[in-house]
C-alpha positions as CSV (number, residue, x, y, z in Angstrom):
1,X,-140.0,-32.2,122.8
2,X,-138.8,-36.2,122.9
3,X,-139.1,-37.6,119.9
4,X,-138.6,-41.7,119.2
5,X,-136.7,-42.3,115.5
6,X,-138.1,-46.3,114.5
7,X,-135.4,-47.6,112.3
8,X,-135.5,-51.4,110.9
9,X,-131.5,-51.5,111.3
10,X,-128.3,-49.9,112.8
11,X,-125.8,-49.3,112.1
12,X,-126.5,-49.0,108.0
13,X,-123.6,-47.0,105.8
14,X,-126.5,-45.9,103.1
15,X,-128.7,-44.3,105.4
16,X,-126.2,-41.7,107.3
17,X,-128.4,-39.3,105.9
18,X,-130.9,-40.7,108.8
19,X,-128.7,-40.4,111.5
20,X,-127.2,-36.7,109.9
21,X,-130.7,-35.3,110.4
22,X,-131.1,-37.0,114.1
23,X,-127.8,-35.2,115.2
24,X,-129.3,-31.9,113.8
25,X,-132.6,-32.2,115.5
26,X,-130.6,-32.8,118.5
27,X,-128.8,-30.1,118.0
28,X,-131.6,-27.8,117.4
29,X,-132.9,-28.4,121.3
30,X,-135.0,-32.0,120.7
31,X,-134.5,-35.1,122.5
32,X,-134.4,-37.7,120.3
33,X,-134.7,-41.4,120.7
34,X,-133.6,-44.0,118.6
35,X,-135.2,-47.7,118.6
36,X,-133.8,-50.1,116.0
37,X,-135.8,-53.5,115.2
38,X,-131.6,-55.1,114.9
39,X,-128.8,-53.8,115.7
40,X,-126.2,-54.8,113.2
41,X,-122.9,-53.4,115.0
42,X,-122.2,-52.9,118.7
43,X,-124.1,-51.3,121.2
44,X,-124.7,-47.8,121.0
45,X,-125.3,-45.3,123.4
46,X,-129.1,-44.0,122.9
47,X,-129.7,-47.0,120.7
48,X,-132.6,-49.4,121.8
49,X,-132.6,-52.6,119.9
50,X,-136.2,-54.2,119.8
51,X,-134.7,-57.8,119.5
52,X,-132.0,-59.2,120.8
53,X,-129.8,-61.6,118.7
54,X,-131.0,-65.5,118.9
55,X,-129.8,-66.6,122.6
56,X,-130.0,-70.1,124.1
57,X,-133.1,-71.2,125.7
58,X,-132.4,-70.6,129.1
59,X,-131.5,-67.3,128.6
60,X,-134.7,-67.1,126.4
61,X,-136.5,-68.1,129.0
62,X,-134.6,-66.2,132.1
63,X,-135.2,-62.7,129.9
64,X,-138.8,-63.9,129.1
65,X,-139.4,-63.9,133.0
66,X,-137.3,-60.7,133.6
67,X,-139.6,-59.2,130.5
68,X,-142.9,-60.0,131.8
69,X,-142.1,-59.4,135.5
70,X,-141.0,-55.8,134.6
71,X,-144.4,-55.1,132.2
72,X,-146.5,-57.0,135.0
73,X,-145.3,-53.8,137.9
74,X,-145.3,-51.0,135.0
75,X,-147.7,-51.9,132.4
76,X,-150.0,-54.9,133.6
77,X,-153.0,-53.5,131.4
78,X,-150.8,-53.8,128.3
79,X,-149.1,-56.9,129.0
80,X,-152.5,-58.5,129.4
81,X,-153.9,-57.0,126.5
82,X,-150.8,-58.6,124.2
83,X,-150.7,-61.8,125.5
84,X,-154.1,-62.0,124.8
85,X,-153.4,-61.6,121.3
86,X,-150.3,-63.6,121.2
87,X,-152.5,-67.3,121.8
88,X,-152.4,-67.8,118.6
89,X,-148.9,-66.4,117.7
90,X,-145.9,-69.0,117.4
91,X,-144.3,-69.9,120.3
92,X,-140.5,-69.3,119.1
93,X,-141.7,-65.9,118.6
94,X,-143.9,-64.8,121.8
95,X,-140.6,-64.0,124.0
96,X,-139.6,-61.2,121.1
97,X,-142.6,-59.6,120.6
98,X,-143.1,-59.6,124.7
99,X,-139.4,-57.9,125.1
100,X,-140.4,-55.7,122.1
101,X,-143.0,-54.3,124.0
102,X,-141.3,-53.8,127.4
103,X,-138.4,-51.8,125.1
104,X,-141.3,-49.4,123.6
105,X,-143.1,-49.1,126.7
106,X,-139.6,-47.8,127.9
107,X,-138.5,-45.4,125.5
108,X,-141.6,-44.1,123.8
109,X,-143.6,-44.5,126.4
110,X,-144.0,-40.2,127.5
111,X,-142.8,-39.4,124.3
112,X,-144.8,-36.7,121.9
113,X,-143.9,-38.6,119.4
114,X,-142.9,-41.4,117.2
115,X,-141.6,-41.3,113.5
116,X,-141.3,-44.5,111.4
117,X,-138.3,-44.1,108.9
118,X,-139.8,-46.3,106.9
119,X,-143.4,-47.5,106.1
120,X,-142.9,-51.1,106.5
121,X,-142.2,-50.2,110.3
122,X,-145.6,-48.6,110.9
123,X,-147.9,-51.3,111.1
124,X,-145.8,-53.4,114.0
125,X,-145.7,-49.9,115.8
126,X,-149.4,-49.5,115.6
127,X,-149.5,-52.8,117.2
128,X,-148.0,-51.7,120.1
129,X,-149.9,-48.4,120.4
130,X,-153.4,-50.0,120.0
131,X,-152.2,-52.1,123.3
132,X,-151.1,-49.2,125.1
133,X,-147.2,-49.8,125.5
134,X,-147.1,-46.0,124.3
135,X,-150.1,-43.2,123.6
136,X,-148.4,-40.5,121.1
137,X,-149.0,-39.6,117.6
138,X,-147.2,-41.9,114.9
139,X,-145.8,-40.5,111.4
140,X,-143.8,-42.3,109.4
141,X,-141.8,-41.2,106.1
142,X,-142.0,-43.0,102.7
143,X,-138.2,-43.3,101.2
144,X,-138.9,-45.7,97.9
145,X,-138.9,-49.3,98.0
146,X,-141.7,-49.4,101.3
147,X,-143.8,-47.6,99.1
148,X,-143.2,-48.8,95.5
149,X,-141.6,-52.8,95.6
150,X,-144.2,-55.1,95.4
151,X,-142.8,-57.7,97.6
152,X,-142.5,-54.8,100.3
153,X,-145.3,-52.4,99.8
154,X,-147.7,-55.5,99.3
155,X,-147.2,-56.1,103.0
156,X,-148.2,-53.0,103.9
157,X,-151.5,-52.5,105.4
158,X,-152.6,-49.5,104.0
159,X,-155.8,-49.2,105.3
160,X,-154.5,-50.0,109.0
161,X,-152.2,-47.0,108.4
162,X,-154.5,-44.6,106.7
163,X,-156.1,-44.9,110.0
164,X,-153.5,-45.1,112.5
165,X,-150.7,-42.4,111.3
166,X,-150.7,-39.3,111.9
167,X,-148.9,-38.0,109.2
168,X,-147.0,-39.5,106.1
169,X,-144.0,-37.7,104.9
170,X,-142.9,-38.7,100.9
171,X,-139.3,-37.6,100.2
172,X,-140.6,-36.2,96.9
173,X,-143.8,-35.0,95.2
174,X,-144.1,-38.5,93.1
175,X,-144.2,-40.3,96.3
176,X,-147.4,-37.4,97.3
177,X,-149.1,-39.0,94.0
178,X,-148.8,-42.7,94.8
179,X,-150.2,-42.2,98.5
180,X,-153.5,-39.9,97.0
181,X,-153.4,-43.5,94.8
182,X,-153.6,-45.5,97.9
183,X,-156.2,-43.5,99.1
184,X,-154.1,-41.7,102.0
185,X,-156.0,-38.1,102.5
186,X,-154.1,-35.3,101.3
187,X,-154.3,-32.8,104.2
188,X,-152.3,-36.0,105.9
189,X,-149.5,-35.5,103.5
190,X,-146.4,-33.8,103.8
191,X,-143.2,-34.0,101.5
192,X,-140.1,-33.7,103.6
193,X,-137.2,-34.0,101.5
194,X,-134.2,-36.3,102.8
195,X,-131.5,-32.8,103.5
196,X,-128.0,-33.1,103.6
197,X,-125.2,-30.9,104.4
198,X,-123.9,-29.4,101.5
199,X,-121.2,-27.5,103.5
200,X,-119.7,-30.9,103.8
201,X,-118.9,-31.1,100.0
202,X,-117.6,-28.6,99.4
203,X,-114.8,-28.5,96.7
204,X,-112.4,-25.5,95.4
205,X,-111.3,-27.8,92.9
206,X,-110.6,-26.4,89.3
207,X,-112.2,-29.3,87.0
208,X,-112.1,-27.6,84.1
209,X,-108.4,-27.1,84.4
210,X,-107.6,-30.9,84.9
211,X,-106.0,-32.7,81.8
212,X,-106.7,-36.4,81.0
213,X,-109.6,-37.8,79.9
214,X,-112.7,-37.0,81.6
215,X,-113.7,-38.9,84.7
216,X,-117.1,-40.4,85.4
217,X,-118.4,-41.1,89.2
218,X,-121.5,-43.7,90.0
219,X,-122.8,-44.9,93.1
220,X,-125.1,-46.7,94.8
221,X,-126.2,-50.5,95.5
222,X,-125.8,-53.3,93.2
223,X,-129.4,-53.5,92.4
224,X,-131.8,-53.1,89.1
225,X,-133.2,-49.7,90.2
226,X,-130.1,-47.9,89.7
227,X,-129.4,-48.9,86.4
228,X,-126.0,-49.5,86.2
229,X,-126.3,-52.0,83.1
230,X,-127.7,-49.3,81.1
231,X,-124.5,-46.9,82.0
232,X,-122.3,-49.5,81.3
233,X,-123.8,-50.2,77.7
234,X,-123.4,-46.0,77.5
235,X,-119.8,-46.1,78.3
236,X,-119.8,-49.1,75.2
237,X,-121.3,-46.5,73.1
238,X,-119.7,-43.8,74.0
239,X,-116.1,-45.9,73.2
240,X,-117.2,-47.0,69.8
241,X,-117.4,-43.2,69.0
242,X,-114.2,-42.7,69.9
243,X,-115.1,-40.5,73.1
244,X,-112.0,-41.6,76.5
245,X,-113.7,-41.7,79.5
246,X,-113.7,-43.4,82.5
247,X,-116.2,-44.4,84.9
248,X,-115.8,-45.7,88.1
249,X,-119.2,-47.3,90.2
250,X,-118.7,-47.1,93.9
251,X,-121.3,-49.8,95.6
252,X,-122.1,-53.4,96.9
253,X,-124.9,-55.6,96.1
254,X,-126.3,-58.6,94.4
255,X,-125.6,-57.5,91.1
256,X,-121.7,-57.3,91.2
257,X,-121.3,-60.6,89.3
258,X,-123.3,-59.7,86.5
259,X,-122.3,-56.5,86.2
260,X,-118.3,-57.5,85.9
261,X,-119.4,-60.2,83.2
262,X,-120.8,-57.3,81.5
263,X,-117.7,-55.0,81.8
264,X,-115.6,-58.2,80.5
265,X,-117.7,-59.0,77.7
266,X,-117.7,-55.7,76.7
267,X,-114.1,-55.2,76.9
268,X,-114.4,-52.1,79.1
269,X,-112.1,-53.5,82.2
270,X,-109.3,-50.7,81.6
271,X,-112.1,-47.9,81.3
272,X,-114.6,-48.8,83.9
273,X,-113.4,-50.1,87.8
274,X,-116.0,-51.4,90.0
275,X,-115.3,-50.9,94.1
276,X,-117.5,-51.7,97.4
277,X,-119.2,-48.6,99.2
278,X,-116.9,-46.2,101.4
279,X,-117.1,-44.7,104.2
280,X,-118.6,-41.2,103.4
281,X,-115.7,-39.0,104.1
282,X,-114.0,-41.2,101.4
283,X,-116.9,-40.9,99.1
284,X,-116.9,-37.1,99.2
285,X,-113.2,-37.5,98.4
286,X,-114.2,-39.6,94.7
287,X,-116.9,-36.9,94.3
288,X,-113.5,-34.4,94.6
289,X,-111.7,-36.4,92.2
290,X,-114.1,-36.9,89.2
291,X,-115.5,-34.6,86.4
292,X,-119.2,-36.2,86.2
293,X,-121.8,-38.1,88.0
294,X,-123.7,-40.1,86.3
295,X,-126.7,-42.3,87.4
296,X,-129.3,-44.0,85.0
297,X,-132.1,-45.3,87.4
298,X,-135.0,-47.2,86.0
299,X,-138.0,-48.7,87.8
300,X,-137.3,-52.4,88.7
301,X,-139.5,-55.5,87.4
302,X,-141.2,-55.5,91.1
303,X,-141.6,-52.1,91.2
304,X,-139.1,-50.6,93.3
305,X,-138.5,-47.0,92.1
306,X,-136.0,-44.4,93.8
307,X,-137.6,-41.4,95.2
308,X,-134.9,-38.8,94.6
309,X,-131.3,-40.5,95.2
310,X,-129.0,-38.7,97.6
311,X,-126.0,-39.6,96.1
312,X,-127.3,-36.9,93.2
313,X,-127.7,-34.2,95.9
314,X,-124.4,-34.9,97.4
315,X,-122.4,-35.1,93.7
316,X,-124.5,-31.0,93.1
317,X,-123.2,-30.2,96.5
318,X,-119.7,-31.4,95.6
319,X,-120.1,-29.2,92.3
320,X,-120.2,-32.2,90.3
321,X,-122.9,-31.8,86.6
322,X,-124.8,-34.9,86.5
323,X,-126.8,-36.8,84.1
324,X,-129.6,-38.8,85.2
325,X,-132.7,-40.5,84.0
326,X,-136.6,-39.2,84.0
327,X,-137.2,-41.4,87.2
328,X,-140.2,-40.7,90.1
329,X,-138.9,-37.9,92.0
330,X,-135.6,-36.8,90.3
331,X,-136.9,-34.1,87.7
332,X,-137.9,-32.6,90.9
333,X,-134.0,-32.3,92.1
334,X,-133.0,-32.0,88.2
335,X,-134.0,-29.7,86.0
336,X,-132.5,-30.6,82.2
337,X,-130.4,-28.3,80.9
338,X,-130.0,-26.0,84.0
339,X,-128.8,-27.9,86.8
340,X,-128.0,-31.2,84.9
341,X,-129.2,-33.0,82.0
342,X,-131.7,-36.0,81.9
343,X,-132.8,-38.8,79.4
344,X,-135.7,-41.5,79.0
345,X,-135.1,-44.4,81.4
346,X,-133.5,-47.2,79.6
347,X,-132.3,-44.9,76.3
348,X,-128.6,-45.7,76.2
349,X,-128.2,-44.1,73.2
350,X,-129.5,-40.6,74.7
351,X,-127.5,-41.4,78.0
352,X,-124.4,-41.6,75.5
353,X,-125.5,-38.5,73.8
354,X,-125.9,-36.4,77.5
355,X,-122.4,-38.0,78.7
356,X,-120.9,-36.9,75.0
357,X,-122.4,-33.1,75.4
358,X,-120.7,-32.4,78.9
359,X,-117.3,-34.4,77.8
360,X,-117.0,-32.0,75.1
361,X,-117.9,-28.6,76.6
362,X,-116.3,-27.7,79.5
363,X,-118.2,-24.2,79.9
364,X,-121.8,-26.3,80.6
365,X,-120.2,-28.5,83.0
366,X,-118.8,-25.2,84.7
367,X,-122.3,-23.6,84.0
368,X,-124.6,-26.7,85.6
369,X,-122.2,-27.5,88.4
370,X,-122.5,-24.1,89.7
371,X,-126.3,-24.3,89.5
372,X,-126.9,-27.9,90.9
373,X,-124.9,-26.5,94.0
374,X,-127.3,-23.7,94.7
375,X,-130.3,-26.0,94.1
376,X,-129.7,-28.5,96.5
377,X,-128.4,-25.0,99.3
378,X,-131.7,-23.2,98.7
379,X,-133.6,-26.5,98.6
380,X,-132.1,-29.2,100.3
381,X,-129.3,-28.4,103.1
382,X,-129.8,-29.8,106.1
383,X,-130.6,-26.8,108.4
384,X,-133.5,-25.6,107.1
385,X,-135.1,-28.9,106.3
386,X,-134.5,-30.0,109.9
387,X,-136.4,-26.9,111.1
388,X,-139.4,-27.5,108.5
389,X,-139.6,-31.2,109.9
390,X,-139.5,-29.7,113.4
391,X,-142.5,-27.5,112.3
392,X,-144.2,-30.7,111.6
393,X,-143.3,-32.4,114.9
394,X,-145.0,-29.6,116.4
395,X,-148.1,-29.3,114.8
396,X,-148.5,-33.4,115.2
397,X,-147.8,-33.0,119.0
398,X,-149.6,-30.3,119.3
């Protein structure tokens, strides 16, 4: 079976979990494609980048002639069928969408199938279909901010896709919910959970032998979804009592300034450090070296809501307790009080209290550890999930 991945960039350090789920579908006997819409590093072998970077305009033009003589031999019903609907399209952008369509005409085109990573990617795939560049089904999973920002699922045409997809895949049950609110049929629904492998994370260290004050681990980007104000004002709280912790936040993002005038103000710059994302055998290495995750997400003023974060799964893999929020899809990863503890979305206080409960017993943070690390192996590892989504592949491509 050949199946073509869509992504909207590549190389991107938060979505390894992407690319850790293509390498086991190859692994598992599929041929998988990957088509980016930019390519943000080098070239990559197997990658096809739908645009190429802005070139000068005889170059535009010289791959503009190489584009359309190519589609003219290979595809001349398709080529005549975009250009058609190109007249009223911009000029600047007619060569990109013309190479675009020579680079899926050559590696979906005889594929079974193509999966959108994300939703916003569907509708400029259906484009191409409808004009013939390729002819097989089209699914496409729903991640969080394509289906819940405003700004992002407002440019979404639902209806277009209801029509044209095969098959949507939510990473979580909430996700299930909001689609049956857009109308998207049920029986055309199927929650495939973002896997990991949890072998990978695996620690054999004793935390509940290590001295000093308890150590607190946060990651993810910089941005009002993850709630890192609100664990901040916690850590405030949580010093006022008289409670030594630290926290560390591992992440990047347009936040950072206001979040380190928050640290200041609060006088928390010797408790709390603030450094850019990692590379992830160096994140699994501050998952080793810390006594709690913690990570208060909230749904942001547009509407952007997680679906359930996989730094969460990877801290339970790395036998890490962790204390979360009520948020979309996590009470479906986190169960409070048996695999981690959880609080209202935006209750500092209670995010305190949770924080203050697992500081001061060491037997519960033994006791959820253990069982957050056989939820996400029955659940969530990466070899099972990769077969169920195989099962789907199959049943789409018939």
């Amino acid at each position: 079976m050949t199946v073509v991945q869509l992504l909207n960039r590549f190389p991107v350090r938060s979505q390894q979990f992407i690319y850790n789920e293509i390498d086991e579908l190859r692994a598992r006997g599929l041929t998988v494609r990957v088509l980016t819409r930019k390519l943000t590093g080098s070239p990559v072998d197997g990658v096809r980048p739908l645009y190429v970077p802005a070139r000068s305009a005889w170059r535009r033009v010289a791959g503009l002639a190489v584009d359309l003589t190519v589609l003219a031999l290979r595809a001349p019903g398709p080529l005549v069928r975009m250009l058609r609907s190109l007249a009223a399209a911009p000029a600047d952008s007619r060569a990109d969408v013309v190479h675009a369509g020579r680079i899926f005409r050559s590696v979906a085109g005889g594929a079974d199938l193509l999966h959108c990573q994300f939703a916003t990617l569907a509708g400029e795939a259906l484009w191409y279909r409808e004009r013939g560049f390729f002819d097989c089904p089209v699914i496409v999973s729903l991640r969080g901010y394509d289906l819940t920002r405003r700004s992002a699922a407002g440019g979404v045409d639902w209806a277009d896709l209801s029509t044209g997809v095969q098959r949507f895949l939510p990473v979580c049950r909430a996700f299930a919910r909001d689609l049956a609110d857009r109308g998207i049929p049920e029986e055309r629904v199927s929650v495939h959970v973002t896997p990991l492998r949890v072998s990978s994370f695996a620690c054999d260290r004793d935390r509940a032998a290590s001295g000093g004050p308890v150590t607190l681990l946060s990651v993810g980007r910089l941005v009002e979804k993850k709630g890192f104000e609100y664990t901040i004002d916690a850590m405030r709280i949580l010093r006022e009592r008289g409670i030594e912790v630290t926290l560390t936040i591992v992440g990047d993002g347009p936040r950072l300034e206001a979040l380190s005038s928050q640290i200041s103000s609060a006088g928390l710059e010797a408790s709390i450090s603030v450094v850019p994302s990692l590379p992830h055998g160096e994140l699994i290495e501050r998952y080793h070296a810390h006594d709690l995750f913690v990570l208060h997400c909230v749904t942001a003023a547009d509407g952007d809501r997680e679906g359930i974060p996989n730094v969460l799964k990877e801290a339970m893999a790395a036998s890490v307790p962790v204390v979360s929020t009520y948020h979309s899809g996590i009470p479906e990863l986190v169960e409070h009080g048996v695999n981690g503890l959880l609080v209202a979305e935006r209750d500092t206080t209670a995010f305190a209290d949770a924080i203050a409960s697992l500081v001061e017993d060491r037997d519960l943070r033994q006791r959820l550890a253990r069982a957050g690390l056989e939820r996400v192996r029955e659940e969530y590892d990466i070899g099972p999930v990769s077969e169920q989504l195989i099962s789907i592949y199959r049943e789409i491509a018939g």
